[in-house]
VEXDREN-2710 file (C-alpha; in Angstrom, 1 decimal):
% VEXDREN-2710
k/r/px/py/pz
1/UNK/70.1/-43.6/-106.0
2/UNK/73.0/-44.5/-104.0
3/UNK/75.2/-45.1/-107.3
4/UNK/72.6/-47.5/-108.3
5/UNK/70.4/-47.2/-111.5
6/UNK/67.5/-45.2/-111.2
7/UNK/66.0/-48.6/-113.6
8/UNK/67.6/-51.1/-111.6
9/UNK/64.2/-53.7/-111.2
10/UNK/65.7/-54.7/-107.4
11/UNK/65.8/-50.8/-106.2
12/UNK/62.6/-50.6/-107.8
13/UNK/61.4/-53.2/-105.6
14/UNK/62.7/-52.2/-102.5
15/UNK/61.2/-48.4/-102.8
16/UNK/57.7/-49.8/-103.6
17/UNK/58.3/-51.8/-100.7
18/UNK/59.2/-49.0/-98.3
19/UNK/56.4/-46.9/-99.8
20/UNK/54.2/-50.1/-98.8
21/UNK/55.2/-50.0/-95.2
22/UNK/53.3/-48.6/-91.8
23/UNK/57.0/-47.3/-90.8
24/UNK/57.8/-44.1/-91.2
25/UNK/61.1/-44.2/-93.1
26/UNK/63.5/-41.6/-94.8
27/UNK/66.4/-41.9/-96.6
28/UNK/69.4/-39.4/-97.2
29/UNK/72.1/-40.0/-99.0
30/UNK/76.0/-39.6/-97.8
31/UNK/76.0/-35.4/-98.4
32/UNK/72.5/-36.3/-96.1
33/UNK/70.6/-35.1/-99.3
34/UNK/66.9/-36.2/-98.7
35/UNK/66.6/-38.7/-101.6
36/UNK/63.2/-40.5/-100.5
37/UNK/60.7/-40.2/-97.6
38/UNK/57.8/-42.8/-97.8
39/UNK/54.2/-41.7/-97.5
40/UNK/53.9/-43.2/-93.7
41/UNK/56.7/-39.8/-92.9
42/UNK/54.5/-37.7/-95.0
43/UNK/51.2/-37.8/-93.0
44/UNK/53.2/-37.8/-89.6
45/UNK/55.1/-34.1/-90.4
46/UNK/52.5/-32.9/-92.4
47/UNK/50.2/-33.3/-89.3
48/UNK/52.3/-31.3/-87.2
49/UNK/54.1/-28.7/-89.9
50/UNK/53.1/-25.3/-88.6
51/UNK/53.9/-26.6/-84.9
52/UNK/57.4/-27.4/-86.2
53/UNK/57.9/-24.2/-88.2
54/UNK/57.7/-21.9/-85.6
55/UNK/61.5/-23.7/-84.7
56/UNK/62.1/-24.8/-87.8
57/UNK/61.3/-22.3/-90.0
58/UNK/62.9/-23.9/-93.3
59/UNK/60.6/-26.9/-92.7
60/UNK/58.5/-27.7/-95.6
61/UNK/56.6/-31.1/-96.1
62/UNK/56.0/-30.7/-99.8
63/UNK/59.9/-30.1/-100.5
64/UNK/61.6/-32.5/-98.5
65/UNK/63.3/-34.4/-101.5
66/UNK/65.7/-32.8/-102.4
67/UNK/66.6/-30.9/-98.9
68/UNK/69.2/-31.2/-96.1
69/UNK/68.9/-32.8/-93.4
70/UNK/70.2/-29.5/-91.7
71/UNK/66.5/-28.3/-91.7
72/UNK/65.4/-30.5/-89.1
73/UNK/68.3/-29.1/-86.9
74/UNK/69.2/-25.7/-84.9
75/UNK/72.6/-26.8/-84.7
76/UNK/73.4/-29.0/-88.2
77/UNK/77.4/-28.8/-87.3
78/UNK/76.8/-31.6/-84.3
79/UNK/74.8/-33.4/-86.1
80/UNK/77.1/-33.8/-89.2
81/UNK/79.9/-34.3/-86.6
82/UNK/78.1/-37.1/-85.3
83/UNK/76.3/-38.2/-88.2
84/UNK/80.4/-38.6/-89.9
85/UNK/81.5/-41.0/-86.8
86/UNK/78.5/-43.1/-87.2
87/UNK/79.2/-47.0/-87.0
88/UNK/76.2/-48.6/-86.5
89/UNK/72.1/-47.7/-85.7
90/UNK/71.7/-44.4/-83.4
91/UNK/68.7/-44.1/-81.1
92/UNK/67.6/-40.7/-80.0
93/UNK/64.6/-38.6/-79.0
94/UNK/64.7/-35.4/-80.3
95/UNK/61.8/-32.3/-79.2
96/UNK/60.9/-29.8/-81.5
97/UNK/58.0/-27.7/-80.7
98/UNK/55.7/-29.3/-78.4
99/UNK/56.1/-32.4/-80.1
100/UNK/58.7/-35.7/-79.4
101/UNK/59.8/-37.9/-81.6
102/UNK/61.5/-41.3/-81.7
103/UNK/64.1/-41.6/-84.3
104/UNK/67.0/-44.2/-85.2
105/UNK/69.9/-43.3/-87.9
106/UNK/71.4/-46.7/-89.5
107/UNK/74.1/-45.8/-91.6
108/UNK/74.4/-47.4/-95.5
109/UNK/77.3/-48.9/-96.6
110/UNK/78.2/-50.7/-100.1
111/UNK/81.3/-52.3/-100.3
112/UNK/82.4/-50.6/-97.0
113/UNK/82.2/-47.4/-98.6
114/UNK/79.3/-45.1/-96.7
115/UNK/76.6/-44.8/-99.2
116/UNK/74.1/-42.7/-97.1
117/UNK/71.6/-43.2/-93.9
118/UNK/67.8/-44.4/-93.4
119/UNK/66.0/-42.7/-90.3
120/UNK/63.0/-44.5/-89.3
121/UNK/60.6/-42.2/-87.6
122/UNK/57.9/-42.7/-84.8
123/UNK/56.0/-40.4/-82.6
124/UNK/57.1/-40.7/-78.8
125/UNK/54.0/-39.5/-77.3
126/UNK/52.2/-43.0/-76.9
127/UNK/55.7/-44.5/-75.8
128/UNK/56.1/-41.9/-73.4
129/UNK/52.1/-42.1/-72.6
130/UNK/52.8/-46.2/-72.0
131/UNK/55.8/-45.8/-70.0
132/UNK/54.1/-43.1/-67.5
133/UNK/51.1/-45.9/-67.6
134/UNK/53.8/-48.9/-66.9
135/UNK/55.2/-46.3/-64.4
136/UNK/51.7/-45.8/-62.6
137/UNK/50.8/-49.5/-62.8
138/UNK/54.2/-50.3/-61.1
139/UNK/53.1/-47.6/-57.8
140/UNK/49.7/-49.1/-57.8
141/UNK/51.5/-52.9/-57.1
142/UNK/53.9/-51.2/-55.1
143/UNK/51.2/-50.0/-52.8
144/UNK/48.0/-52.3/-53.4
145/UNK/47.1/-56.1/-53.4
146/UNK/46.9/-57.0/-57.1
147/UNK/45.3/-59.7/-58.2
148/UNK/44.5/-61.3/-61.5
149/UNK/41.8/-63.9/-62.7
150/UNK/40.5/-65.2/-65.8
151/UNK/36.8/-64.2/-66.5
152/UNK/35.4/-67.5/-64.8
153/UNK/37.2/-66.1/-62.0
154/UNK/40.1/-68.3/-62.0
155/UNK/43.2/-66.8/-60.4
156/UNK/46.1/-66.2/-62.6
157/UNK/48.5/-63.4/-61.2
158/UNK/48.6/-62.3/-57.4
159/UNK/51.3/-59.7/-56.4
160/UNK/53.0/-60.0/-52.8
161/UNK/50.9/-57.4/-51.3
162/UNK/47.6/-59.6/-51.7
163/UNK/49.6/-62.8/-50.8
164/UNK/50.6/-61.2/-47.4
165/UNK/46.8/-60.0/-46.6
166/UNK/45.0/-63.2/-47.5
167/UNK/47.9/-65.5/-45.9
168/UNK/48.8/-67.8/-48.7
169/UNK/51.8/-68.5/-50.9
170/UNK/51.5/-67.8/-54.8
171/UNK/51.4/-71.9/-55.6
172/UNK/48.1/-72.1/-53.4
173/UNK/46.5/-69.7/-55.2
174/UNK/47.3/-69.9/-58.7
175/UNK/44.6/-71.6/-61.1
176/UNK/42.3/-72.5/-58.2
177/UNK/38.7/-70.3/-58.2
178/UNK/38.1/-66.8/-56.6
179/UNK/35.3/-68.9/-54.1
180/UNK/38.5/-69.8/-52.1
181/UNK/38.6/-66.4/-50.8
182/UNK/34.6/-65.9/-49.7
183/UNK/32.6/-67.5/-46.8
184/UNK/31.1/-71.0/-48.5
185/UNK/27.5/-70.2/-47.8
186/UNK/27.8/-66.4/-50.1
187/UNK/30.1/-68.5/-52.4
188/UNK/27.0/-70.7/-52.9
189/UNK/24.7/-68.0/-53.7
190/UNK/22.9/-66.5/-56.7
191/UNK/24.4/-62.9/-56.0
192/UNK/28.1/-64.2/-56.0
193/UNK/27.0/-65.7/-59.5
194/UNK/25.7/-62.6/-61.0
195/UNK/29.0/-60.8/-59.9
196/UNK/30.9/-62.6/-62.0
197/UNK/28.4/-62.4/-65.0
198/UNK/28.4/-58.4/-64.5
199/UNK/32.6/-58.7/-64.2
200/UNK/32.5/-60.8/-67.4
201/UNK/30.0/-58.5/-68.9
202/UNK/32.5/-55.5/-68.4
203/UNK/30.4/-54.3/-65.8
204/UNK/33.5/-53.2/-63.0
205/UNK/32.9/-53.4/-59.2
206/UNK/33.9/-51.5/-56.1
207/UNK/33.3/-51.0/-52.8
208/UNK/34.3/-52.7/-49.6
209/UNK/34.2/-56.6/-49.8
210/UNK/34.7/-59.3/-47.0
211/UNK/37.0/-61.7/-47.4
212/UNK/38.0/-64.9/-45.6
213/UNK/42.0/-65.4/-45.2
214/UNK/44.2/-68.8/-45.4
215/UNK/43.6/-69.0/-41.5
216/UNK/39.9/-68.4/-41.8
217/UNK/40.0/-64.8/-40.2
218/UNK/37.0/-62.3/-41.8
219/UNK/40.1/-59.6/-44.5
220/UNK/37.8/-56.0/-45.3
221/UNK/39.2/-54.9/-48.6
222/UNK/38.4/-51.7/-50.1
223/UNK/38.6/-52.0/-54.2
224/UNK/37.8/-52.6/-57.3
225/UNK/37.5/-55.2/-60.0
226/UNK/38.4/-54.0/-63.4
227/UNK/37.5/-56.1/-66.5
228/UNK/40.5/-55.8/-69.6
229/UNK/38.8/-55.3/-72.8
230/UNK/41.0/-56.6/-75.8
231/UNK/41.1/-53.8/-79.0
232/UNK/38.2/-55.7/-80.0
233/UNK/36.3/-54.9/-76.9
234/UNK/36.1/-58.5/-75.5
235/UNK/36.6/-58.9/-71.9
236/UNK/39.9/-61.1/-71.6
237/UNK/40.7/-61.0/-67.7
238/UNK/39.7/-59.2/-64.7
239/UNK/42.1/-57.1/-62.3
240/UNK/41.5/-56.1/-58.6
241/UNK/43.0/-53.4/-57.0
242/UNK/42.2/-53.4/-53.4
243/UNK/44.0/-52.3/-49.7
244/UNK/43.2/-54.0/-46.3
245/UNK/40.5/-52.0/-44.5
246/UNK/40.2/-54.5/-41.9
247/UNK/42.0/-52.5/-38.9
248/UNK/39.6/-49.1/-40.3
249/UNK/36.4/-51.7/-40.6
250/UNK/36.7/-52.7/-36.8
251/UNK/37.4/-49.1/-35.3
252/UNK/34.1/-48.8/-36.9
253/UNK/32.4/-51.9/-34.9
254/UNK/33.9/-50.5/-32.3
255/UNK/32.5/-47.1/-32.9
256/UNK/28.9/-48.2/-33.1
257/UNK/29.3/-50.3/-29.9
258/UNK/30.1/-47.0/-28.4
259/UNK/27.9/-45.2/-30.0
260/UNK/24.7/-47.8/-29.0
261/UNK/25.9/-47.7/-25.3
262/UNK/26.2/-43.7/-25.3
263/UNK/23.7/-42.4/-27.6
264/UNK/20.7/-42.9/-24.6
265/UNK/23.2/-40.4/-22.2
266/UNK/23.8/-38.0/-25.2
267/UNK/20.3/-37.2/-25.9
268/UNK/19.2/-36.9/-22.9
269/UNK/21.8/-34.4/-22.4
270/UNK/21.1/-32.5/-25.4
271/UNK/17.6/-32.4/-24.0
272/UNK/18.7/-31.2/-21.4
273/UNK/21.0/-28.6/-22.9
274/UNK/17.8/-27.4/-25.3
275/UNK/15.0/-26.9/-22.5
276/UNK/18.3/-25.1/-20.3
277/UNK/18.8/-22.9/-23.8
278/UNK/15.2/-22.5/-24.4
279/UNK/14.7/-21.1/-20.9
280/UNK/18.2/-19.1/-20.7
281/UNK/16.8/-17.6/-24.5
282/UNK/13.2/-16.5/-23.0
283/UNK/15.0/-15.0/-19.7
284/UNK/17.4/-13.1/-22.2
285/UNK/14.9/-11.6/-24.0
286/UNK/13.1/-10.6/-21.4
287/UNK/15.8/-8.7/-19.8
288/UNK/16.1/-7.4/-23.1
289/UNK/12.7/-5.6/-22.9
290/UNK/13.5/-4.4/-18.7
291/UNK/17.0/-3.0/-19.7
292/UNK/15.9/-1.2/-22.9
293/UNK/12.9/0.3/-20.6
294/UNK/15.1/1.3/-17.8
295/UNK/17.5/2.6/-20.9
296/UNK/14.9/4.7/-21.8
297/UNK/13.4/5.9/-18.3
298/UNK/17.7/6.7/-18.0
299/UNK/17.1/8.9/-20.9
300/UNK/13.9/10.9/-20.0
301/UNK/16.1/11.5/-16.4
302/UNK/18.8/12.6/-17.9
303/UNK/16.8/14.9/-20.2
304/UNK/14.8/16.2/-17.1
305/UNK/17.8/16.8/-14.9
306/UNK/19.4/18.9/-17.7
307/UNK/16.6/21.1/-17.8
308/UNK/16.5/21.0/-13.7
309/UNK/20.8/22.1/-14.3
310/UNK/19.9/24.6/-17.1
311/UNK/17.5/26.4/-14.7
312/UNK/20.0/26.2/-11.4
313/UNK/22.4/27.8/-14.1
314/UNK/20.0/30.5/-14.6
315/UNK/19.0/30.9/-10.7
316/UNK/22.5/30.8/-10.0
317/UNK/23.4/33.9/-12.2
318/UNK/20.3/35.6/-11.6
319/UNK/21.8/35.5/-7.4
320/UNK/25.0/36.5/-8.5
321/UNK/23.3/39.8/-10.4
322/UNK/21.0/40.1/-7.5
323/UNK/24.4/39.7/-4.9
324/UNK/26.5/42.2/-7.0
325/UNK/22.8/44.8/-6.8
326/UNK/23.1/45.0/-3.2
327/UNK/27.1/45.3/-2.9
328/UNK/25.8/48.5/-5.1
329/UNK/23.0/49.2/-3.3
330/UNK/24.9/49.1/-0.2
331/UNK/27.9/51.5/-1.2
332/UNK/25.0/54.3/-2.9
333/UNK/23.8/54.1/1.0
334/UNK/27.4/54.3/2.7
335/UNK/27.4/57.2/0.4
336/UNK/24.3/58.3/1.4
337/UNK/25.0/58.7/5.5
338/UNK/28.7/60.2/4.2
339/UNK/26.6/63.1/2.8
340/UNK/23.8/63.0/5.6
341/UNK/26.8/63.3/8.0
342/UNK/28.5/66.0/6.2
343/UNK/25.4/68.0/6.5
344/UNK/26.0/68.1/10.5
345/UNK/28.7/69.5/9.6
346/UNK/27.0/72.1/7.7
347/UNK/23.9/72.8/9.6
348/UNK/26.0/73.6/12.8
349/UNK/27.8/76.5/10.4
350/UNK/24.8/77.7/9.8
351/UNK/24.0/77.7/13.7
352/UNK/27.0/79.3/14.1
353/UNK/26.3/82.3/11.7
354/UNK/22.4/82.4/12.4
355/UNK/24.2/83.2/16.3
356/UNK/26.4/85.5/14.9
357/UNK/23.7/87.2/13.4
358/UNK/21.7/87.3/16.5
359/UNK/24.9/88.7/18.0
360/UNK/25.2/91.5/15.3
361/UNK/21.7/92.5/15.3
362/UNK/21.2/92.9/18.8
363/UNK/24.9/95.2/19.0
364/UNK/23.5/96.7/16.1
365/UNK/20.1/97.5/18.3
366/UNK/21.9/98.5/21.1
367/UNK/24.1/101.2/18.5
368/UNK/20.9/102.3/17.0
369/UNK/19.4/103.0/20.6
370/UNK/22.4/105.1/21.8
371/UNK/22.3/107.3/18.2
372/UNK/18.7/108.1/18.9
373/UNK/16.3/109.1/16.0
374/UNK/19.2/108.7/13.5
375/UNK/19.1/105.3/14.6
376/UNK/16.1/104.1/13.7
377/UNK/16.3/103.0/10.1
378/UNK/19.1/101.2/11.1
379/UNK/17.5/99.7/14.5
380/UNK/14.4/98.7/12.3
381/UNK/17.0/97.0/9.6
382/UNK/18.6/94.5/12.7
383/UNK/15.3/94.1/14.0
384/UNK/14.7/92.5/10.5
385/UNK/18.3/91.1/10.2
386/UNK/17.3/89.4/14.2
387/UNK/13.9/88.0/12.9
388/UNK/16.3/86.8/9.5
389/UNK/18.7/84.6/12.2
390/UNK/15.7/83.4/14.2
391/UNK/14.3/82.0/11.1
392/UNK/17.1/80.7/10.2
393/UNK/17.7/78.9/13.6
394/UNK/14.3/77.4/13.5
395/UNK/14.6/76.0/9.6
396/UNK/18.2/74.9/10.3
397/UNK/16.7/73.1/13.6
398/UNK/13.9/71.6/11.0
399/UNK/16.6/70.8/8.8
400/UNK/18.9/69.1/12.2
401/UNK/16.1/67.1/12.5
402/UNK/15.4/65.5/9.0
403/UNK/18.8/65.2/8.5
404/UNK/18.8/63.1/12.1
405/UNK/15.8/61.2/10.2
406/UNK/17.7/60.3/6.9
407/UNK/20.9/59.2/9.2
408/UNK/18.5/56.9/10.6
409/UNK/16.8/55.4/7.6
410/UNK/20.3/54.9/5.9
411/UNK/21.4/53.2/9.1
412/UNK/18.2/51.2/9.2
413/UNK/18.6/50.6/4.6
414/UNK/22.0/49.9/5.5
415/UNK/21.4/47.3/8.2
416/UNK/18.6/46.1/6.4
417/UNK/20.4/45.5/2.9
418/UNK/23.8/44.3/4.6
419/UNK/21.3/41.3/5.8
420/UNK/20.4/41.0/2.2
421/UNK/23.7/40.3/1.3
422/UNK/24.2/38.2/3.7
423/UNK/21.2/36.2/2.8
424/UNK/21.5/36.4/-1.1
425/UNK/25.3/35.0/0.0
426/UNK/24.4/32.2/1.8
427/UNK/21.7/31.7/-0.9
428/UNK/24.0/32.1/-3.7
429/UNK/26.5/29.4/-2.2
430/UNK/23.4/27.3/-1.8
431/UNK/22.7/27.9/-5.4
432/UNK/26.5/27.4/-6.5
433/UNK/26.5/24.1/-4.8
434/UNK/22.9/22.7/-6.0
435/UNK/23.8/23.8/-9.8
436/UNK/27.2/21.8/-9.2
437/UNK/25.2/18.9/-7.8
438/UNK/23.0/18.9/-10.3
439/UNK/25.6/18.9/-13.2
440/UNK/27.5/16.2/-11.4
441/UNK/24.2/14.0/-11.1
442/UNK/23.7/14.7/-14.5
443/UNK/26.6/13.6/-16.5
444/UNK/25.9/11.0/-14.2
445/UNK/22.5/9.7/-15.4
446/UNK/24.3/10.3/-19.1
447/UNK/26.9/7.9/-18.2
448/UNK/24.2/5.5/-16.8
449/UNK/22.0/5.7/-19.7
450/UNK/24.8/4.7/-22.0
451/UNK/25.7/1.9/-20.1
452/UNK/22.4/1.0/-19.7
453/UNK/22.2/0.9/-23.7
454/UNK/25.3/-0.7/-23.4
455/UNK/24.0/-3.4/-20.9
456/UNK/21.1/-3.6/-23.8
457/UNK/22.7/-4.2/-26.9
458/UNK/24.7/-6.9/-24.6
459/UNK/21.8/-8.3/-23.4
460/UNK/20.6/-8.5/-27.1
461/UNK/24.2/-10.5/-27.9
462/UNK/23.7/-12.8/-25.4
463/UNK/20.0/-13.1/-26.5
464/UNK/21.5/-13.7/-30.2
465/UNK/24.4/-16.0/-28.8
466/UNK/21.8/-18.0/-26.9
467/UNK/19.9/-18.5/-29.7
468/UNK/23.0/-19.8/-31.9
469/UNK/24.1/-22.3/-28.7
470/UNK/20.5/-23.5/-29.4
471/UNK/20.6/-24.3/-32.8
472/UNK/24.2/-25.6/-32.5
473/UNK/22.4/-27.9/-29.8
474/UNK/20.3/-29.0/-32.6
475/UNK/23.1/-29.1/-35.2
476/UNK/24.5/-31.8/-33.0
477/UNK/21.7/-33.8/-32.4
478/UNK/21.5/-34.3/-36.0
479/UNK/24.9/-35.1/-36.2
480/UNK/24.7/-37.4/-33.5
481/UNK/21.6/-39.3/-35.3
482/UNK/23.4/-38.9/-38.9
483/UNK/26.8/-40.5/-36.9
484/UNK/24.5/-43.2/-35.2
485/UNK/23.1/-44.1/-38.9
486/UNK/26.7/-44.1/-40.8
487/UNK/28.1/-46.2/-38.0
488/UNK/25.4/-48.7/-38.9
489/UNK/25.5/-48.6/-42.6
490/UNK/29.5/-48.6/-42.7
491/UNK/29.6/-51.8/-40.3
492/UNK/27.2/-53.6/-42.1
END
């Protein structure tokens, strides 16, 4: 290998020792041939093979002596480019996949003539993982007090942020005691012993803590004290992350005063508001019950006065018929005394011949007297013709005079039904203007039983909003206690 004899004892040697080693080494020679990879680069690319093949599809882990380098690239003509100018160890972090890795090229030389290249492997994720952690550690100081302490609780490491809160300089701090920082009386006590068996236990603490500053001034901190465990799970030191509540802890003192000198004038107000509710609920409900009865009542009206306009409706075309009857009635009667009167007319021709005859029979008597006995037949036939007229005078008198009498009826029926019409006018305007009264005062009590419904189902919102204002009464009464009882527990 590398012009070297493959039974050359000192190569020997040095290949047993790479094989030996937790490094992840592979060797190429100057054509960047794959002449060795050590067991450590096995296991790490056999782990992640079928990731890696589905961008380097040439990849195999069983056959990498012997192959190019050029598998591991997508672009092998760059990499030979800068693989040829190559002068001394190359760092890089290549991606393949979803995987990183951490690789550096040293060139081989022997006798300054290039011989090949060793490229020591390592997987980037817990690099990258540790720098993102160092990254996150270095916001946290950034932003928090950080302090540091041995697991007696001797102080070791304090960052700015803590030094500016408590009011002391990192020399006054360091090696001295965590009891610096607490009143002397806790500092004395059982409790502040056990917390720094449970810290040195592993046990971590948070919450809010009081501290005392340089200038004796109480310091609220809101944190935690995390024990470090070692990789064999001992606790070596503790860390506390904390920021300065104290401005947050006296709004809160602050809030309870107020709180204790208003809670007395908010209940009773709330009280107040509840019996107000109570009473506005019950008065609600029973206008509830009124307006849905009037609703109702509105309906049965409206139900009764449509009957009331369906019957005018009827009344009013039965006086129309009855109206239009007597304008018919009335012309049959004009047409009645027409005719009557046209029979005067008549019965005076027949006056006028019944005269005539007269006339004629008695010249006729007085011809049949002068021709003596051959007069006779004839004077017997004008006698007959005479007694002819006279009965027709007396039946055309009898006829004057019932004629006279039916004149006088139709006068009388005429008279008699032009008052009708008159009447069953007047009645049929009366009619006209009742129906139209009645429809109008119907669609009226329509309109009012819909907004009497209307008024109802508001009544019933109102009932239902009083009801919620109510409980949202009570809702805040609750809070009020719940903010009384935090108030006392978070200033404590």
């Amino acid at each position: 290998m590398f012009g070297f004899s493959k039974n050359n004892d000192a190569i020997n040697r040095q290949i047993s020792a790479l094989s030996a080693l937790r490094a992840k080494v592979m060797v190429a020679d100057v054509d960047l041939n794959i002449v060795y990879v050590n067991p450590s680069v096995v296991a790490l690319l056999r782990d992640v093979e079928q990731d890696l093949r589905k961008e380097l599809p040439r990849l195999n882990v069983d056959r990498l002596v012997g192959s190019n380098i050029d598998i591991f690239h997508k672009n092998p003509a760059h990499q030979r480019g800068m693989l040829a100018k190559l002068a001394k160890p190359h760092a890089a972090t290549i991606k393949v996949a979803s995987h990183q890795f951490d690789l550096l090229v040293t060139p081989l030389n022997d006798g300054g003539r290039r011989i090949g290249f060793v490229v020591e492997w390592a997987d980037a994720k817990e690099r990258l993982e540790n720098l993102d952690y160092a990254g996150q550690i270095a916001a946290i100081r950034r932003s928090q007090a950080v302090i540091e302490f041995t697991t007696d609780g001797i102080i070791t490491k304090a960052n700015d942020n803590f030094l500016t809160v408590m009011g002391y300089r990192l020399d006054e701090v360091v090696g001295k005691h965590h009891q610096m920082f607490v009143d002397r009386d806790y500092g004395a006590t059982a409790e502040y012993r056990q917390f720094w068996e449970a810290l040195k236990r592993g046990e971590f603490k948070a919450a809010q803590f009081k501290r005392v500053s340089k200038s004796g001034k109480a310091v609220w901190i809101e944190g935690a004290y995390n024990p470090i465990f070692d990789e064999k799970g001992q606790v070596t030191k503790v860390v506390k992350f904390a920021v300065d509540v104290t401005a947050q802890v006296n709004l809160l003192n602050n809030l309870k005063v107020l709180i204790d000198q208003n809670f007395g004038e908010i209940e009773r107000a709330l009280e107040k508001s509840t019996h107000e509710t109570s009473s506005a609920g019950a008065a609600a409900g029973t206008t509830a019950n009124s307006v849905q009865m009037v609703a109702a009542s509105a309906e049965e009206l409206a139900a009764s006065i449509a009957e009331i306009s369906q019957s005018m409706s009827r009344a009013r075309t039965a006086t129309d018929s009855a109206f239009d009857r007597t304008i018919q009635v009335g012309e049959s009667t004009d047409r009645l005394a027409a005719a009557a009167q046209a029979m005067n007319g008549i019965v005076g021709l027949i006056n006028n011949i019944a005269g005539q005859i007269n006339l004629l029979a008695l010249n006729a008597t007085i011809e049949a007297a002068r021709a003596g006995e051959a007069g006779k037949g004839f004077a017997v036939v004008a006698s007959e013709v005479k007694n002819l007229a006279n009965q027709s005078a007396k039946a055309t008198e009898q006829i004057s005079g019932e004629i006279e009498g039916i004149q006088s009826t139709s006068a009388e029926v005429a008279g008699a039904l032009n008052a009708i019409r008159d009447a069953v006018s007047i009645v049929r305007e009366h009619v006209s203007g009742t129906a139209a009264a009645v429809e109008e005062q119907s669609a009226v009590t329509r309109s009012m039983s819909t907004n009497m419904h209307s008024a109802s189902s508001a009544v019933s919102t109102v009932t239902t909003n009083v009801t919620a204002i109510s409980a949202a009464i009570s809702q805040v009464a609750a809070a009020v206690d719940k903010t009384k009882e935090a108030a006392q527990v978070l200033v404590r």
